[in-house]
N, C-alpha and C positions, 0 to 999 in steps of 0.2 A: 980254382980260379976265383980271382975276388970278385964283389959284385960293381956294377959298374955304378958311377956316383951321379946325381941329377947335373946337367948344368945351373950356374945360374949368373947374373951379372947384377954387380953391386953398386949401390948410387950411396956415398957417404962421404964426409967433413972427416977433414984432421980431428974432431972434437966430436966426432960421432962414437958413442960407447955403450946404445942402446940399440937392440934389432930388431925391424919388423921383416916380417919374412909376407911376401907379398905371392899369392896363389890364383895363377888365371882360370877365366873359364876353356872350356871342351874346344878343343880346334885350334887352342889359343898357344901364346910366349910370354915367358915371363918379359920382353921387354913389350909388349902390350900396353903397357903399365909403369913403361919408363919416363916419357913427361909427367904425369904426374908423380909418382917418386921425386925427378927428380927436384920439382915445384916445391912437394913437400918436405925434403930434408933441406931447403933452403931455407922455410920458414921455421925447421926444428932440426938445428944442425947437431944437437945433442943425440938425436936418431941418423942409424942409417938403415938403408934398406935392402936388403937380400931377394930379386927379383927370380923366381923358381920356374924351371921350364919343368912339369912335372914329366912323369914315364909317359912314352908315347909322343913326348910334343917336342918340338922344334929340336935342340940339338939337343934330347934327353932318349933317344930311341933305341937303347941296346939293351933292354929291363926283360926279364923272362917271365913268364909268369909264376902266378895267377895276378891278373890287372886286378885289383883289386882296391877298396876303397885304404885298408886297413895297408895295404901294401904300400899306396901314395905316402902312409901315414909313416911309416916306417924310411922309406927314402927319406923324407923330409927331415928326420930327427937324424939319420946318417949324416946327410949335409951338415946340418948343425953342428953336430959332433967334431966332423971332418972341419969345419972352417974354425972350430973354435967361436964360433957366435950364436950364442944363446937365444932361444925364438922369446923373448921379451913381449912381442905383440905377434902377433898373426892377422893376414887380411886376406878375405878369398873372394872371388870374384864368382858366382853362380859355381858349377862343379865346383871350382876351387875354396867355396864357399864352405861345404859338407865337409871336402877332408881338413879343413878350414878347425871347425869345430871339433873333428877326431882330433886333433894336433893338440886342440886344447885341452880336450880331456886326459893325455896323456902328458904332458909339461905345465900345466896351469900357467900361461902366462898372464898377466896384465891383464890384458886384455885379446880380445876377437870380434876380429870385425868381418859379416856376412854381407856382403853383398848382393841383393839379389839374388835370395836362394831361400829355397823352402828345406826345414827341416825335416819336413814328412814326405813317407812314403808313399810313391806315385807311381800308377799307370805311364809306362816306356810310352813319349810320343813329344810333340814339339817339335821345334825347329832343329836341334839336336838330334832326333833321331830320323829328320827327313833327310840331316845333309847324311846322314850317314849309307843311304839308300844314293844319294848324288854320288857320292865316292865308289860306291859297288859299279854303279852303272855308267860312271864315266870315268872309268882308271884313269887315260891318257894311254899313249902317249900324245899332246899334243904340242902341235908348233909353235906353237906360241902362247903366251901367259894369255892372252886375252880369248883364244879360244876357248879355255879351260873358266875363263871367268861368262864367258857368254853360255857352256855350256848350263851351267848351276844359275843365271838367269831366265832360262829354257824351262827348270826345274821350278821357276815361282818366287825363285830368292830375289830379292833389292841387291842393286848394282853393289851397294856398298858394302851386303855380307859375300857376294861374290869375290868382290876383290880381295877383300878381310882371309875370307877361305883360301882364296891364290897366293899368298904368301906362306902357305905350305907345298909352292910346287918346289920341287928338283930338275935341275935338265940330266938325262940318264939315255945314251943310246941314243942323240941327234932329238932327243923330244922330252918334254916336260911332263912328269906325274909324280904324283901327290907323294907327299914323304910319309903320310899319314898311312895306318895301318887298319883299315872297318871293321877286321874283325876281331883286334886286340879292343881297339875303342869300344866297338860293342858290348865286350866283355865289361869295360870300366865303368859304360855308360849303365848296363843292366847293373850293376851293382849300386852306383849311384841311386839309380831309382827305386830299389829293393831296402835302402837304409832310413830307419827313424831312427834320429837324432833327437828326440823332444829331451830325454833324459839330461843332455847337456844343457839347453837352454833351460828348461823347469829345474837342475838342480848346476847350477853351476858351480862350475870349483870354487874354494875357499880361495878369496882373495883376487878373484878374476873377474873380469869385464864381458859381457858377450854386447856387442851393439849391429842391431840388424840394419839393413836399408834397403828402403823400400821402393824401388821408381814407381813414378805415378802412373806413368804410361805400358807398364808391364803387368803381367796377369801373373805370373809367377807365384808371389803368395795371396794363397783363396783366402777368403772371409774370414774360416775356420782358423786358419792359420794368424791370422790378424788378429784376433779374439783371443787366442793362445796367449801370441808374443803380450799382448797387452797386461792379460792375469800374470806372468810371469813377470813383467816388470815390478810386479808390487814390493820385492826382495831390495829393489832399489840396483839390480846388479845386471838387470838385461834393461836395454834401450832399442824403442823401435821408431825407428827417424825415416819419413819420408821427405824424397827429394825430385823436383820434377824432372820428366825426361825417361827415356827408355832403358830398355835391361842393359844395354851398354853403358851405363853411368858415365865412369869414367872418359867417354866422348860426346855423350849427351849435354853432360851437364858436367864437365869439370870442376868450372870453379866451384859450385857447391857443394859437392863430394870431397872435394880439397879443403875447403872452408870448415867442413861437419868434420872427418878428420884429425884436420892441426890441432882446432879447439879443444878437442876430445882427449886428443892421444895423451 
């Protein structure tokens, strides 16, 4: 039986003939990520963009295991294959940030853009792994999308990852629950936290770009990590650009994220 292929939905110009293949974080869809795409191939219609729902997330859910980081890495280069569009650039968003980097090291693009995401190896805990304890403990079925977003506000969360979260319900059986899998995620998510990446950022492919970002208002990369990115840029081939606004960049701070970017790309 063959294996089943990621979704993804693509934002591109008649005169698009360069691909960023764009990677969201944990919970998350590749259309997450579709105003900006689409903002951004407006201002660079020579790019398009390849918006990736990875394994596990929105319409990408029939992947067996092992969830794996290396596995993400491996879908991803399938697509590619499959669409005939070459990963040119890569952009990942927190998780999608990690396999972000795997991707790189295996196709050397252009460049790689991290968003919000530490390359080191880290103690399982955060926000990420509290919804994950939300999901065990409040499967559904519920009646409605807003029960399901009050419950995960009950849990500690702001209204707005509540809702962010609720756009993985299903209606199934007269009642709404989660499309989401906790104990495949789990697996992805321990994986995720178990992986050092320094090696790509400290030794970056020939002829490639790593450019990190940093939100100001997020804790995600520690000091140590700061300190790193910085010695590392002396190659002239990693950039670490902070931008104000929380680990959701992309809604925090749009236009700057947009702006850092076009410039760049």
């Amino acid at each position: 039986m063959s294996r089943p292929q990621l979704h993804q939905y693509t934002v591109a110009k008649a005169s698009s003939r360069r691909w960023l293949y764009v990677l969201h974080g944990i919970y998350g869809t590749g259309r997450n990520w579709a105003s900006f795409a689409r903002r951004l191939i407006a201002a660079r219609p020579e790019w398009g963009a390849v918006l990736v729902d990875l394994r596990l997330h929105g319409h990408s859910p029939g992947f067996e295991p092992p969830h794996t980081l290396p596995a993400c890495v491996r879908d991803v280069l399938e697509l590619s294959e499959s669409l005939g569009r070459p990963v040119d650039a890569i952009l990942g968003h927190s998780f999608g940030g990690k396999v972000s980097l795997m991707v790189a090291a295996a196709v050397a693009p252009t460049q790689a853009w991290v968003i919000d995401a530490t390359p080191s190896r880290r103690s399982p805990g955060g926000g990420a792994a509290r919804l994950l304890h939300v999901l065990r403990r409040h499967p559904g079925p519920f009646d409605a999308r807003r029960d399901a977003v009050s419950a995960v506000e009950a849990e500690g969360f702001a209204s707005p990852v509540a809702r962010w979260l609720a756009t993985n319900l299903v209606f199934v059986d007269a009642g709404y629950r989660w499309s989401l899998n906790p104990d495949a995620l789990g697996e992805l998510l321990a994986d995720y936290f178990r992986r050092d990446l320094w090696d790509v950022i400290e030794t970056p492919v020939p002829a490639s770009e790593v450019h990190v970002v940093r939100a100001a208002r997020s804790d995600i990369l520690s000091a140590d990590d700061i300190r790193r990115l910085r010695a590392a840029g002396v190659n002239g081939r990693v950039h670490l650009h902070e931008l104000a606004g929380g680990h959701w960049l992309h809604v925090d701070n749009p236009d700057g994220l947009l702006d850092l970017v076009r410039d760049h790309l």
